[in-house]
mmJSON file of the N, C-alpha and C atoms, coordinates in Angstrom:
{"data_MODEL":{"atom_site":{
"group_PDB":["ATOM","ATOM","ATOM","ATOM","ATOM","ATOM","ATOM","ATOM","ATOM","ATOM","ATOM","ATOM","ATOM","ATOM","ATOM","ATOM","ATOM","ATOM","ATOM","ATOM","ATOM","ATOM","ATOM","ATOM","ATOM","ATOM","ATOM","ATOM","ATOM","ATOM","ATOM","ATOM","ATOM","ATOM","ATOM","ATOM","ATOM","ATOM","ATOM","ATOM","ATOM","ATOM","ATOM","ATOM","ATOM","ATOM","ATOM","ATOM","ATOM","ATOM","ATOM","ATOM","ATOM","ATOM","ATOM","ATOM","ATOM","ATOM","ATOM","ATOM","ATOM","ATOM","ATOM","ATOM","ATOM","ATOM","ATOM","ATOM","ATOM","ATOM","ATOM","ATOM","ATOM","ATOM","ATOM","ATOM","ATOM","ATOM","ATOM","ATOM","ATOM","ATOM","ATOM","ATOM","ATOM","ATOM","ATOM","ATOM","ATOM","ATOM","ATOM","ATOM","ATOM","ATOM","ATOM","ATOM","ATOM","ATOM","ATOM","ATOM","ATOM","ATOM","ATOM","ATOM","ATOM","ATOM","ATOM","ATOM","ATOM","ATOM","ATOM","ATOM","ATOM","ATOM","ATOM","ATOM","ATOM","ATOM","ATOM","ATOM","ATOM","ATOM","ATOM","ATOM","ATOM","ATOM","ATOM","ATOM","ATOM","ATOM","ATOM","ATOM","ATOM","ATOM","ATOM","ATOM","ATOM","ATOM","ATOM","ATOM","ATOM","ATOM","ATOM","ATOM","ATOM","ATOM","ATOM","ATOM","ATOM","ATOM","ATOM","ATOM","ATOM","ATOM","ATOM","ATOM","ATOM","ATOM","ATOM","ATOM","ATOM","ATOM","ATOM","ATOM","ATOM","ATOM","ATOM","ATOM","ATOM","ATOM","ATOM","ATOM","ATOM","ATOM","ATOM","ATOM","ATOM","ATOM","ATOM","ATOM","ATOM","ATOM","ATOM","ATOM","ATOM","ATOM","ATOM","ATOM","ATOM","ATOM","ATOM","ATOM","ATOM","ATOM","ATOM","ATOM","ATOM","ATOM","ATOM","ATOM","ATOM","ATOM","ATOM","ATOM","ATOM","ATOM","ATOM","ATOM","ATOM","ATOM","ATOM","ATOM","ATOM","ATOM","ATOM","ATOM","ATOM","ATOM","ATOM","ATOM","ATOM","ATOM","ATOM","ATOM","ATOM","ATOM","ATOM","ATOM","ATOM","ATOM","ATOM","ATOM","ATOM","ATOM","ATOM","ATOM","ATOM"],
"id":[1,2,3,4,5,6,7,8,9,10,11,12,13,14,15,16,17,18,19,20,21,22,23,24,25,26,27,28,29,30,31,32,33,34,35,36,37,38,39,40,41,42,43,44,45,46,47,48,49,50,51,52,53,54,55,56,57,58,59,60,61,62,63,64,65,66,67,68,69,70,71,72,73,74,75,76,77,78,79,80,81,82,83,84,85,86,87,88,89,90,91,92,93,94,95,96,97,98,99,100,101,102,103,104,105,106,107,108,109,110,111,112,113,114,115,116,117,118,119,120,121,122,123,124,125,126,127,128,129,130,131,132,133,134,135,136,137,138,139,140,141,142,143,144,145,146,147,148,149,150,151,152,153,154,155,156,157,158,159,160,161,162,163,164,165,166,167,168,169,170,171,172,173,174,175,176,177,178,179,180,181,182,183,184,185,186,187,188,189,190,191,192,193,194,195,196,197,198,199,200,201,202,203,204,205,206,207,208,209,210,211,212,213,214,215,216,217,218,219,220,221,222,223,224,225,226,227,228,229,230,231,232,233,234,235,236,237],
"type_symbol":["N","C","C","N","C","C","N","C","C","N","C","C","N","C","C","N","C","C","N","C","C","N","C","C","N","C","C","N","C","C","N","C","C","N","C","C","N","C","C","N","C","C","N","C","C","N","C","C","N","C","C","N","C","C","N","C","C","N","C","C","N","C","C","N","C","C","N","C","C","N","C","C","N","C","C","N","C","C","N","C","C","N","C","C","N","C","C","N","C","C","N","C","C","N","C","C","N","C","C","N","C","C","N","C","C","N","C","C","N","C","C","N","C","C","N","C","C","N","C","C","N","C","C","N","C","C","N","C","C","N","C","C","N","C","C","N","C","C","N","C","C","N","C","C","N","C","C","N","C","C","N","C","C","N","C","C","N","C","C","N","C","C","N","C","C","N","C","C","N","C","C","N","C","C","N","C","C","N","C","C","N","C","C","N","C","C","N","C","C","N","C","C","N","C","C","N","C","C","N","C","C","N","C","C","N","C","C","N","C","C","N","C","C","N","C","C","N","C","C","N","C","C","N","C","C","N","C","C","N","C","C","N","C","C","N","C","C"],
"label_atom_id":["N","CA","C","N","CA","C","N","CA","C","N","CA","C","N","CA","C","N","CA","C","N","CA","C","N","CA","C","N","CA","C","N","CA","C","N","CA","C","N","CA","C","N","CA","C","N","CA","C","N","CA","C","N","CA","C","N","CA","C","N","CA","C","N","CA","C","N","CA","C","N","CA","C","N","CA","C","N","CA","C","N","CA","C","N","CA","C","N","CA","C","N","CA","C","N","CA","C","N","CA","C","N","CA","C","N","CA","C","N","CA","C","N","CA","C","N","CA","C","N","CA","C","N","CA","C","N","CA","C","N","CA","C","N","CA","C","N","CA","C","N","CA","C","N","CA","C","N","CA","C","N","CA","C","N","CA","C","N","CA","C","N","CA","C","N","CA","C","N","CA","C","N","CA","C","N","CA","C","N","CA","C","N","CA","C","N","CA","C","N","CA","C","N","CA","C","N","CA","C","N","CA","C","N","CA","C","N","CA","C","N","CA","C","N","CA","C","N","CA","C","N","CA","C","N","CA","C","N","CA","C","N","CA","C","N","CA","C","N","CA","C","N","CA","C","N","CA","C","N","CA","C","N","CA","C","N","CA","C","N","CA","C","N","CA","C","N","CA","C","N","CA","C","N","CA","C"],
"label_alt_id":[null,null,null,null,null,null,null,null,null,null,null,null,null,null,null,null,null,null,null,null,null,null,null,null,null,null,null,null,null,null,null,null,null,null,null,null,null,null,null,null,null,null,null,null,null,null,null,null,null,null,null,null,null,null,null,null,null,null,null,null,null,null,null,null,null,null,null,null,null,null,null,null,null,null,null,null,null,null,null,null,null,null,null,null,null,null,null,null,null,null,null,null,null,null,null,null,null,null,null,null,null,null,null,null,null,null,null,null,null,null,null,null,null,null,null,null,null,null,null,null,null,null,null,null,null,null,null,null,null,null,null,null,null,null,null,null,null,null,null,null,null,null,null,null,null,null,null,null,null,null,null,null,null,null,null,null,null,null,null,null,null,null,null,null,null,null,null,null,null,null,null,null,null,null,null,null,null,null,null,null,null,null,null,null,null,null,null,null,null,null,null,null,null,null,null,null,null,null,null,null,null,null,null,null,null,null,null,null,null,null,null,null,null,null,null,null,null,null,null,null,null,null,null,null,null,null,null,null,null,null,null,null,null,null,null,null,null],
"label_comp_id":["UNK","UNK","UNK","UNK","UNK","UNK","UNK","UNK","UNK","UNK","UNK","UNK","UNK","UNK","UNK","UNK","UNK","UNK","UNK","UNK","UNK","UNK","UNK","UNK","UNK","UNK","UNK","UNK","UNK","UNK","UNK","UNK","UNK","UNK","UNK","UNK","UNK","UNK","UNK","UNK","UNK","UNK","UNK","UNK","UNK","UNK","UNK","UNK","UNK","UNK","UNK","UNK","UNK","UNK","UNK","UNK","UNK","UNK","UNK","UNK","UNK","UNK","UNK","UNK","UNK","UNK","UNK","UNK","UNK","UNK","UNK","UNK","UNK","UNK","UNK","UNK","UNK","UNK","UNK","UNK","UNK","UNK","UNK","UNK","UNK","UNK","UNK","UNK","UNK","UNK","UNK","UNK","UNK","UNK","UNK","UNK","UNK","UNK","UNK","UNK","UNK","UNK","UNK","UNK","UNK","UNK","UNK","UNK","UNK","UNK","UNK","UNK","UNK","UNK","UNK","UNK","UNK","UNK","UNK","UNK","UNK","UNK","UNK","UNK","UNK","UNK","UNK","UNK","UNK","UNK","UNK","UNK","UNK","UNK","UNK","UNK","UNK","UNK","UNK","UNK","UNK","UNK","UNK","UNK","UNK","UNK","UNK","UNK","UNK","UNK","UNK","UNK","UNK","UNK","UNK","UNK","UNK","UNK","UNK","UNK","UNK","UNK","UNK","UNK","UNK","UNK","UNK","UNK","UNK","UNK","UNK","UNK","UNK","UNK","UNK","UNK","UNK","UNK","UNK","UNK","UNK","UNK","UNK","UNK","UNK","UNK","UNK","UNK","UNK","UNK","UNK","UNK","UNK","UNK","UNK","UNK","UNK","UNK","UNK","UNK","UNK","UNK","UNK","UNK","UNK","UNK","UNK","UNK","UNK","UNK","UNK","UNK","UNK","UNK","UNK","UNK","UNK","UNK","UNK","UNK","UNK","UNK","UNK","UNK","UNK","UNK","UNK","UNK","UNK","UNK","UNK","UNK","UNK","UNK","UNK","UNK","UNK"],
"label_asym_id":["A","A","A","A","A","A","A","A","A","A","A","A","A","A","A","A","A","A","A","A","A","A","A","A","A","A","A","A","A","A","A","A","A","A","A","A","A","A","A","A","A","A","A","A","A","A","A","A","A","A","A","A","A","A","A","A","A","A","A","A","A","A","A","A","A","A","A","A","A","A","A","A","A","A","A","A","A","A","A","A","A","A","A","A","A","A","A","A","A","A","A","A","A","A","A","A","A","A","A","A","A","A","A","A","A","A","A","A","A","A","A","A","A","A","A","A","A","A","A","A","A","A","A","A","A","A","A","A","A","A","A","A","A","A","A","A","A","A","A","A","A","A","A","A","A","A","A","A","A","A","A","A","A","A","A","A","A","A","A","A","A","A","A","A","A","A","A","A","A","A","A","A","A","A","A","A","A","A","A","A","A","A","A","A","A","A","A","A","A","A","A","A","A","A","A","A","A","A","A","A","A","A","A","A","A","A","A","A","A","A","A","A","A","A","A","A","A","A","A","A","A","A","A","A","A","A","A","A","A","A","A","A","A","A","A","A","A"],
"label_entity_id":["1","1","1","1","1","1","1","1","1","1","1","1","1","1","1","1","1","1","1","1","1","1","1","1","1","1","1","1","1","1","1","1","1","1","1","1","1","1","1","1","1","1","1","1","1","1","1","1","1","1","1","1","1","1","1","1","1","1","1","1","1","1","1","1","1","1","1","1","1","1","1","1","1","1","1","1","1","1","1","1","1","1","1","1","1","1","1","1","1","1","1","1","1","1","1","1","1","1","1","1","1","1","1","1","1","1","1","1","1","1","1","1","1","1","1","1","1","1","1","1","1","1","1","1","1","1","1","1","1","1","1","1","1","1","1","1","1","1","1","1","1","1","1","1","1","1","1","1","1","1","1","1","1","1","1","1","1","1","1","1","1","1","1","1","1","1","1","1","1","1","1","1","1","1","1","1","1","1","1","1","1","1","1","1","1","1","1","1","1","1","1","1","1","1","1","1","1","1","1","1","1","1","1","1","1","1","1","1","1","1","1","1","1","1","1","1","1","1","1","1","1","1","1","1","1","1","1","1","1","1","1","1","1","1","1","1","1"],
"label_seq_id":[1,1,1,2,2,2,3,3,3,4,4,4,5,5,5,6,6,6,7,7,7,8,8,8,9,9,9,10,10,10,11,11,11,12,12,12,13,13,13,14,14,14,15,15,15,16,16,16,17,17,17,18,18,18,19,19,19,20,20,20,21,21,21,22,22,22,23,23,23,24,24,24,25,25,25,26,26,26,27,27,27,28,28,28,29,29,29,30,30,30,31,31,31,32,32,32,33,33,33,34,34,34,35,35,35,36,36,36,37,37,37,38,38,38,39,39,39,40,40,40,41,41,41,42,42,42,43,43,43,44,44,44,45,45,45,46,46,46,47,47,47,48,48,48,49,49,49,50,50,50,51,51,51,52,52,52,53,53,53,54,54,54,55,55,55,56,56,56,57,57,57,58,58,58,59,59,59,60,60,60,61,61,61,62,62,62,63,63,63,64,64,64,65,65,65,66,66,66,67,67,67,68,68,68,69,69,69,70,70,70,71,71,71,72,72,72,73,73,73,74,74,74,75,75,75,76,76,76,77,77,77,78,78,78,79,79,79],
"pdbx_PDB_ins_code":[null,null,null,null,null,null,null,null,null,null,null,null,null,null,null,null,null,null,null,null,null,null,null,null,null,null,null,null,null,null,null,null,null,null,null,null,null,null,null,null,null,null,null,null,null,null,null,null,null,null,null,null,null,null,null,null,null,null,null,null,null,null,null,null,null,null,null,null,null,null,null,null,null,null,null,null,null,null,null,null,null,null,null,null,null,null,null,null,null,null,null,null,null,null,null,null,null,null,null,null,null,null,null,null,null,null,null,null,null,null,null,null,null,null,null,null,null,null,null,null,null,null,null,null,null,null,null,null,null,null,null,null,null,null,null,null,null,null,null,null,null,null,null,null,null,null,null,null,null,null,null,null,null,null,null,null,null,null,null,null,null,null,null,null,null,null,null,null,null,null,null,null,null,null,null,null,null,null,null,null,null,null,null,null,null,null,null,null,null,null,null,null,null,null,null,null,null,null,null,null,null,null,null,null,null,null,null,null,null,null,null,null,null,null,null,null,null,null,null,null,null,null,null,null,null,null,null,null,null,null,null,null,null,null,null,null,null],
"Cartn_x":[-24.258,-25.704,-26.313,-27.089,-27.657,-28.801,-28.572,-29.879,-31.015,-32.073,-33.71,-34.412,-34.368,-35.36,-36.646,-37.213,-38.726,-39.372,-38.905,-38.99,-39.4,-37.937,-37.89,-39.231,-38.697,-39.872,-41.717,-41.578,-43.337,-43.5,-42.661,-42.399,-43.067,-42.006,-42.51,-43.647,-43.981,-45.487,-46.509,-46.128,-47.45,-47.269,-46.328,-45.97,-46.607,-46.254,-47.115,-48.512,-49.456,-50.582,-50.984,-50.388,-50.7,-51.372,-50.888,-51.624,-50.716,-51.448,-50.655,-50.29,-49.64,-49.179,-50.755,-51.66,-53.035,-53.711,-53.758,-54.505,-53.991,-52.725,-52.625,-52.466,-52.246,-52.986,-54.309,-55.152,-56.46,-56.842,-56.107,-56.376,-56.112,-55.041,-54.795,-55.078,-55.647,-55.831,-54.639,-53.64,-52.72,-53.06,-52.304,-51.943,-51.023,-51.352,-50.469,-49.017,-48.641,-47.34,-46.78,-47.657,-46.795,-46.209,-47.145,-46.544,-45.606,-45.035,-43.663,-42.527,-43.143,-42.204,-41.315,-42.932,-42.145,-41.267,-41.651,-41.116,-39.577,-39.046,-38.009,-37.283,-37.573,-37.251,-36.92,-37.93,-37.672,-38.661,-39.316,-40.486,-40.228,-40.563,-40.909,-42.439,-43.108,-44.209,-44.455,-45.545,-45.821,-46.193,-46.409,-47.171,-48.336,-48.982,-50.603,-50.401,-49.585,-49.442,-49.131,-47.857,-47.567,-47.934,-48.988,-49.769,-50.9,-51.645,-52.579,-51.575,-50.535,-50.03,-49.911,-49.803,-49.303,-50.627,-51.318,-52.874,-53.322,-52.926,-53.403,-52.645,-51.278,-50.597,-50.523,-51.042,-51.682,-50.05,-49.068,-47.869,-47.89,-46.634,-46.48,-45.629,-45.896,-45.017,-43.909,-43.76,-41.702,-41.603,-41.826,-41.561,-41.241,-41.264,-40.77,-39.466,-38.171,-37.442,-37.211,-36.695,-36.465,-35.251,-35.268,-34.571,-34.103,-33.003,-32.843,-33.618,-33.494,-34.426,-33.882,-35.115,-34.325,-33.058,-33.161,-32.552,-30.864,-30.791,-29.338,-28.803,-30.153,-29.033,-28.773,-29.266,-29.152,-26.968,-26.838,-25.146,-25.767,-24.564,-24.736,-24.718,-25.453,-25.603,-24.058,-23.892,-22.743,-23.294,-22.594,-22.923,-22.341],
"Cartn_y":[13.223,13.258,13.201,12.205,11.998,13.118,13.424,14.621,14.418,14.747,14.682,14.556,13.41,14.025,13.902,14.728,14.485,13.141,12.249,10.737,10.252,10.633,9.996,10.396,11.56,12.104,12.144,11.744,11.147,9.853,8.924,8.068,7.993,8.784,8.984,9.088,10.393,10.693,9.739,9.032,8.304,7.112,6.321,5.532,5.57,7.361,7.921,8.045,7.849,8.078,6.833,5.927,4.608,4.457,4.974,4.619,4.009,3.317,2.746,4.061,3.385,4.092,4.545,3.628,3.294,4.359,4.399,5.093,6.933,6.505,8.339,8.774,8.051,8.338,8.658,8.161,8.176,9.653,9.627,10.939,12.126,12.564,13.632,13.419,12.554,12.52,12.504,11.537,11.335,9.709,9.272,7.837,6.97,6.003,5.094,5.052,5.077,5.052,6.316,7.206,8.633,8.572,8.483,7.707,7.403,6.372,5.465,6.141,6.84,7.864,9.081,9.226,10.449,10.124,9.096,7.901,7.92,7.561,7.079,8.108,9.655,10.549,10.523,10.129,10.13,10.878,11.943,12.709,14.187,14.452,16.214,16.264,16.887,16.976,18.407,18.7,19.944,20.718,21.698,22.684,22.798,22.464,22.173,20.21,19.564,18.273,18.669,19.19,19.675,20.289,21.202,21.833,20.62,19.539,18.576,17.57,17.386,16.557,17.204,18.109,19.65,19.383,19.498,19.646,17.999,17.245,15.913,15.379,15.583,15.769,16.636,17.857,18.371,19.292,19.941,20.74,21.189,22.226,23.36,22.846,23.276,22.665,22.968,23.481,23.686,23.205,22.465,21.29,19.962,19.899,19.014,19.655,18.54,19.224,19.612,20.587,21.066,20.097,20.098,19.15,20.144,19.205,19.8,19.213,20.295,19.847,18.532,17.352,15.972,16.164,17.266,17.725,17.736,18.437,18.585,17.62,16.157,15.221,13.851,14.098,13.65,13.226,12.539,12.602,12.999,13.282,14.067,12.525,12.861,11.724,11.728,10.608,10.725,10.391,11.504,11.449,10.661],
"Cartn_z":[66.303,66.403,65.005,64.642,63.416,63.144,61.654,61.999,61.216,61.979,61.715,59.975,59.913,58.07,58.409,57.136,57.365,57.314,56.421,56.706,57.79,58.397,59.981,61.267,60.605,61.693,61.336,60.06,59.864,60.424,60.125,60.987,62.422,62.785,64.474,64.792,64.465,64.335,64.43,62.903,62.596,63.211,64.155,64.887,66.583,67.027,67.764,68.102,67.065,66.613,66.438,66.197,66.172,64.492,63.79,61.921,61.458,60.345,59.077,58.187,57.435,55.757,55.422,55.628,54.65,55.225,56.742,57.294,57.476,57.586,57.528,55.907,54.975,53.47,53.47,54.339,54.271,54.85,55.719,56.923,55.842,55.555,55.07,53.035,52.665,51.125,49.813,50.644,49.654,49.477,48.681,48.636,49.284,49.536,50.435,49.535,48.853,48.202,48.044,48.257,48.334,49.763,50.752,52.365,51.619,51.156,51.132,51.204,49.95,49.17,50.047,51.091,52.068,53.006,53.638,54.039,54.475,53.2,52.195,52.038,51.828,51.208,49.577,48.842,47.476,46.934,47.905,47.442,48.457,48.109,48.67,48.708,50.218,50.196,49.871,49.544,48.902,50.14,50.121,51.496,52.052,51.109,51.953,52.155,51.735,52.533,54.012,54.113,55.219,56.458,55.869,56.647,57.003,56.076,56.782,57.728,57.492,58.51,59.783,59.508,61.098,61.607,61.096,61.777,62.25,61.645,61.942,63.172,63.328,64.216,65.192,65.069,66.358,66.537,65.272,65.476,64.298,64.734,63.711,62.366,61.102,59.935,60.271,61.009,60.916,61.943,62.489,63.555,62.146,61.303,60.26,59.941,59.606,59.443,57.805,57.324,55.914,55.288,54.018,53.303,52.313,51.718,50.443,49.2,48.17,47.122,46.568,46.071,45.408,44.781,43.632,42.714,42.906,44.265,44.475,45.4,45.598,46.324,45.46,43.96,43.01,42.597,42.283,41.78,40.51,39.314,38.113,37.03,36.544,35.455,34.629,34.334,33.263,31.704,30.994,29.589,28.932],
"occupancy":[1.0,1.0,1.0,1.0,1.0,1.0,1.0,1.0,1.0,1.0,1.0,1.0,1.0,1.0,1.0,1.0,1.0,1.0,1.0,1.0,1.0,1.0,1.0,1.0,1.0,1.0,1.0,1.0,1.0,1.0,1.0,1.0,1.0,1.0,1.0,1.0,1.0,1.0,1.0,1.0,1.0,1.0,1.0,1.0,1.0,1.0,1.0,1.0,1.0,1.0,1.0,1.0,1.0,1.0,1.0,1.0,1.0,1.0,1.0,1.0,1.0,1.0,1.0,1.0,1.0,1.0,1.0,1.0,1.0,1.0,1.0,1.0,1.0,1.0,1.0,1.0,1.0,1.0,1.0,1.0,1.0,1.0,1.0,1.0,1.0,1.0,1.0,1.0,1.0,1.0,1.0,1.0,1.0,1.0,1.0,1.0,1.0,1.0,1.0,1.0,1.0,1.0,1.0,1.0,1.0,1.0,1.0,1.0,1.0,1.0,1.0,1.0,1.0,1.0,1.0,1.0,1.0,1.0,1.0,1.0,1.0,1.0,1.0,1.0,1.0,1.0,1.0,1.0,1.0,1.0,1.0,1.0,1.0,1.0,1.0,1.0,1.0,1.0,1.0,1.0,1.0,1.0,1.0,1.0,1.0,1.0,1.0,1.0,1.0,1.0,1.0,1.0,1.0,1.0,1.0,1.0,1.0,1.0,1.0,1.0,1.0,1.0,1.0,1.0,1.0,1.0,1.0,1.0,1.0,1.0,1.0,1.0,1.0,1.0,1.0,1.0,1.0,1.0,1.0,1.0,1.0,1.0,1.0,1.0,1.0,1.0,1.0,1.0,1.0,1.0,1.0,1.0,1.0,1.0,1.0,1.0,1.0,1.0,1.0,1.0,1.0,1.0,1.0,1.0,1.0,1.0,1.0,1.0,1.0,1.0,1.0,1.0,1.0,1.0,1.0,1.0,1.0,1.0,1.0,1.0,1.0,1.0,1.0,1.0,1.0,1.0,1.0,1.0,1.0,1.0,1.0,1.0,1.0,1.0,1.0,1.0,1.0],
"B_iso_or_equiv":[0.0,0.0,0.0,0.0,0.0,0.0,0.0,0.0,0.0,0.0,0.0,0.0,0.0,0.0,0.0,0.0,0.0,0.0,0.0,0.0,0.0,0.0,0.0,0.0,0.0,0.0,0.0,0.0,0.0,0.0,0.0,0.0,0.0,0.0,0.0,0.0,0.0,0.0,0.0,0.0,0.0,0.0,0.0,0.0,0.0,0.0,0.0,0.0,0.0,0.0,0.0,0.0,0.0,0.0,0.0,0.0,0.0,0.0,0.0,0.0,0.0,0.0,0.0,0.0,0.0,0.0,0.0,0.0,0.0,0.0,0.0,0.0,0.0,0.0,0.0,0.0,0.0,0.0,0.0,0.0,0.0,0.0,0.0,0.0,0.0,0.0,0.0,0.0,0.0,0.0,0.0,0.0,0.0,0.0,0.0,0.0,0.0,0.0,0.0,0.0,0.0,0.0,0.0,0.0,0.0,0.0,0.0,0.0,0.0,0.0,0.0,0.0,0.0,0.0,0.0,0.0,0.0,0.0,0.0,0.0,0.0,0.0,0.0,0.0,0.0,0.0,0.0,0.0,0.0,0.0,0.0,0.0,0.0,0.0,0.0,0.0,0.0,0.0,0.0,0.0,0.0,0.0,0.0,0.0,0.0,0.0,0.0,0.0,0.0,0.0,0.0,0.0,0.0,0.0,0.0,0.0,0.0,0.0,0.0,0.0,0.0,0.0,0.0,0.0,0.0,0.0,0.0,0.0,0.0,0.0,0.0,0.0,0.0,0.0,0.0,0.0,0.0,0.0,0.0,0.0,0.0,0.0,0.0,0.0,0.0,0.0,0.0,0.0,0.0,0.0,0.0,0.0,0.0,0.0,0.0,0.0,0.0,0.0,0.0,0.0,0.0,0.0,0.0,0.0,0.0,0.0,0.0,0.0,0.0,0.0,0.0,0.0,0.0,0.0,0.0,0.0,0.0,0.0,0.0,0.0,0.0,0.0,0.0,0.0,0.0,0.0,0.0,0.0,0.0,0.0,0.0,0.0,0.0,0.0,0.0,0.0,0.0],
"pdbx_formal_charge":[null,null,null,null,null,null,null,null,null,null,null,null,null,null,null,null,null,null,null,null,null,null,null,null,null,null,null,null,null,null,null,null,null,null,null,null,null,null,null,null,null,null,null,null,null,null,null,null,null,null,null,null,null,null,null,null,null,null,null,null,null,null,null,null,null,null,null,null,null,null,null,null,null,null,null,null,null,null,null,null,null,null,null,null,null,null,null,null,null,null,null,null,null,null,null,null,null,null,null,null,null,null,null,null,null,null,null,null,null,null,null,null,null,null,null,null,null,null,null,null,null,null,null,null,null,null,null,null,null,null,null,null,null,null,null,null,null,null,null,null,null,null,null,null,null,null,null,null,null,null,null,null,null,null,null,null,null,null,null,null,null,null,null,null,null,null,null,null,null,null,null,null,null,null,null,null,null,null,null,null,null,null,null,null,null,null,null,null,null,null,null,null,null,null,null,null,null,null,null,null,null,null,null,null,null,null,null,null,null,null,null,null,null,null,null,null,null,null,null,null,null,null,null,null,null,null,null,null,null,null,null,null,null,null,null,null,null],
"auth_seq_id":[1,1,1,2,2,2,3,3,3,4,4,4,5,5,5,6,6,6,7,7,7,8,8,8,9,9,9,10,10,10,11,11,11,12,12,12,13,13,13,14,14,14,15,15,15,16,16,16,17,17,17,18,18,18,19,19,19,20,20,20,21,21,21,22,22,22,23,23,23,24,24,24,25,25,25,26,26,26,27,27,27,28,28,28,29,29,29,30,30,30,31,31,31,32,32,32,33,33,33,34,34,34,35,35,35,36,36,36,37,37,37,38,38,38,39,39,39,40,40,40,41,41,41,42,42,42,43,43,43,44,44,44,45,45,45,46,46,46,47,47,47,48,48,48,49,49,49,50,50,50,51,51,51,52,52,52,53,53,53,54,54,54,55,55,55,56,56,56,57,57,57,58,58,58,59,59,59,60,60,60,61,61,61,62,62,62,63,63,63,64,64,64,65,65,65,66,66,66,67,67,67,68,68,68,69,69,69,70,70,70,71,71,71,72,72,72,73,73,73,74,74,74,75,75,75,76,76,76,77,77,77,78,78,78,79,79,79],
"auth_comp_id":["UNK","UNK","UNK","UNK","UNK","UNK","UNK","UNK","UNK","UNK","UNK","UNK","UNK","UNK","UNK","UNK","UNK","UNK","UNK","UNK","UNK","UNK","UNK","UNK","UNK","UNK","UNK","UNK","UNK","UNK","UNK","UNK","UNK","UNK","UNK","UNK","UNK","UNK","UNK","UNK","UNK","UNK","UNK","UNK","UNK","UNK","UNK","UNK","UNK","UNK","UNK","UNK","UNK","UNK","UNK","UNK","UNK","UNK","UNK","UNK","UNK","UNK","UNK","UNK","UNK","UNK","UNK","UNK","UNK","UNK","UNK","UNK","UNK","UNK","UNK","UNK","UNK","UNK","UNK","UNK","UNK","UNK","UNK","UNK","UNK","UNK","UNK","UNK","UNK","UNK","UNK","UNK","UNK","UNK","UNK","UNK","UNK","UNK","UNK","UNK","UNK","UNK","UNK","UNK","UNK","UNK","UNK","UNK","UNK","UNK","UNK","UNK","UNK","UNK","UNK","UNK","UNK","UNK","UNK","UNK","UNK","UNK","UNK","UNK","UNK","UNK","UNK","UNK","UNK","UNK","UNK","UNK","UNK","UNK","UNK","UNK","UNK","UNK","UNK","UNK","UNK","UNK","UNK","UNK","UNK","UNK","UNK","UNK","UNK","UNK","UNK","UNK","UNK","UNK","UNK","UNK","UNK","UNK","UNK","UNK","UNK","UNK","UNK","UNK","UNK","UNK","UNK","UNK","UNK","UNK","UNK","UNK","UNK","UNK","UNK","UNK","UNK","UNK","UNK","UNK","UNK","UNK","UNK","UNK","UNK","UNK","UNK","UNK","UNK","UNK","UNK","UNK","UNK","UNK","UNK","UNK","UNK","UNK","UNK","UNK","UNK","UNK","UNK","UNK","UNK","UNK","UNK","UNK","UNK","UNK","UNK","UNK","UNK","UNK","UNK","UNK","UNK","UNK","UNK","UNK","UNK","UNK","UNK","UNK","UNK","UNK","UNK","UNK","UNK","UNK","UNK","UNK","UNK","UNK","UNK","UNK","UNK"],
"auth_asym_id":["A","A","A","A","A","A","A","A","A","A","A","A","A","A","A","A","A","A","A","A","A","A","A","A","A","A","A","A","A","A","A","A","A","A","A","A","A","A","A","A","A","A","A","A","A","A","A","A","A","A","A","A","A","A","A","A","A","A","A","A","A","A","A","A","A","A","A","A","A","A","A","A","A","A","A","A","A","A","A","A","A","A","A","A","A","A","A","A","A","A","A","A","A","A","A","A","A","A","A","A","A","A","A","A","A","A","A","A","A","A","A","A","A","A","A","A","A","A","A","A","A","A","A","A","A","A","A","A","A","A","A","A","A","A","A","A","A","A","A","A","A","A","A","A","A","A","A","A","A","A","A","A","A","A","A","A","A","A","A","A","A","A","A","A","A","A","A","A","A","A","A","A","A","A","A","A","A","A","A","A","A","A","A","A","A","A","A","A","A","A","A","A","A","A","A","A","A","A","A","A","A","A","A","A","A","A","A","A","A","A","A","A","A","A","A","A","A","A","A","A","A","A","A","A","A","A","A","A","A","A","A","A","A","A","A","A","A"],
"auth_atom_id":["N","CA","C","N","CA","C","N","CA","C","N","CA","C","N","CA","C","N","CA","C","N","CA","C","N","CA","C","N","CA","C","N","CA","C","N","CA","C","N","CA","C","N","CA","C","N","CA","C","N","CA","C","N","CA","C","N","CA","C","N","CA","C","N","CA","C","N","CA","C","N","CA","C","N","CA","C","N","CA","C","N","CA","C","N","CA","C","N","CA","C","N","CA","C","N","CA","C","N","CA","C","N","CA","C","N","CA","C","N","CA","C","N","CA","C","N","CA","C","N","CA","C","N","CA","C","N","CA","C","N","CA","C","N","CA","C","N","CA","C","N","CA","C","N","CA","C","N","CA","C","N","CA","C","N","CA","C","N","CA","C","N","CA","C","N","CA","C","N","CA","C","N","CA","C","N","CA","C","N","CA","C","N","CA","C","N","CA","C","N","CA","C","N","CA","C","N","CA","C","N","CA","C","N","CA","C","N","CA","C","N","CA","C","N","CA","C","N","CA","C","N","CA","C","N","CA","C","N","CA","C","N","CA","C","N","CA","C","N","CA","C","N","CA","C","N","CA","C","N","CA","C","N","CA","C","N","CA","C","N","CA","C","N","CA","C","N","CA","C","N","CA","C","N","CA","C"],
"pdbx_PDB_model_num":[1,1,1,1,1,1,1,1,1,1,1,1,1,1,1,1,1,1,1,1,1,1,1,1,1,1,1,1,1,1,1,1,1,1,1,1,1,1,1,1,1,1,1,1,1,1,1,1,1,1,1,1,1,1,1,1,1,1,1,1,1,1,1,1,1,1,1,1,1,1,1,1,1,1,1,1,1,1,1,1,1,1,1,1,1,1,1,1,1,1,1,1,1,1,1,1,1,1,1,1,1,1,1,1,1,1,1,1,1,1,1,1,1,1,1,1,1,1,1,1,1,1,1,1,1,1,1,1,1,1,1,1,1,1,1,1,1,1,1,1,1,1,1,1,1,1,1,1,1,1,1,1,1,1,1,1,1,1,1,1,1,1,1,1,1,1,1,1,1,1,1,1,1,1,1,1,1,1,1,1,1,1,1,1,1,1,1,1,1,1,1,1,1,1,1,1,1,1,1,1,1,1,1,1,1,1,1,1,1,1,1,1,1,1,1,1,1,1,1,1,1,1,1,1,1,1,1,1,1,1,1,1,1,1,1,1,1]
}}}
């Protein structure tokens, strides 16, 4: 069973809802490329993002699933 990222599941959502990138940027006051970003998982949304998507979506923030921080899904640079 493949498991849930927040990506995926904004996705859904905003697929659900019937918006663009443009338009649920618009909705909650980010930018359309931060969309991408969340998207993608190459961003972490902050907590009051979270909380306007919960509300725009009409569910609870922990109905998103938790990630790990970028940081530790990073490989280690080589020196």
């Amino acid at each position: 069973m493949e498991t849930q990222t927040f990506g995926k599941k904004l996705r859904e959502l905003k697929k659900r809802d019937g918006l663009s990138q443009g338009q649920l940027a618009a909705e909650i006051g980010i930018s359309r490329n931060q969309v991408v970003r969340l998207e993608a998982g190459s961003s972490i949304p902050s907590w009051p993002t979270v909380r306007k998507l919960a509300r725009l979506f009409k569910i609870s923030g922990d109905d998103f699933p938790a990630e790990e921080p970028l940081a530790k899904k990073k490989a280690p640079r080589k020196k």
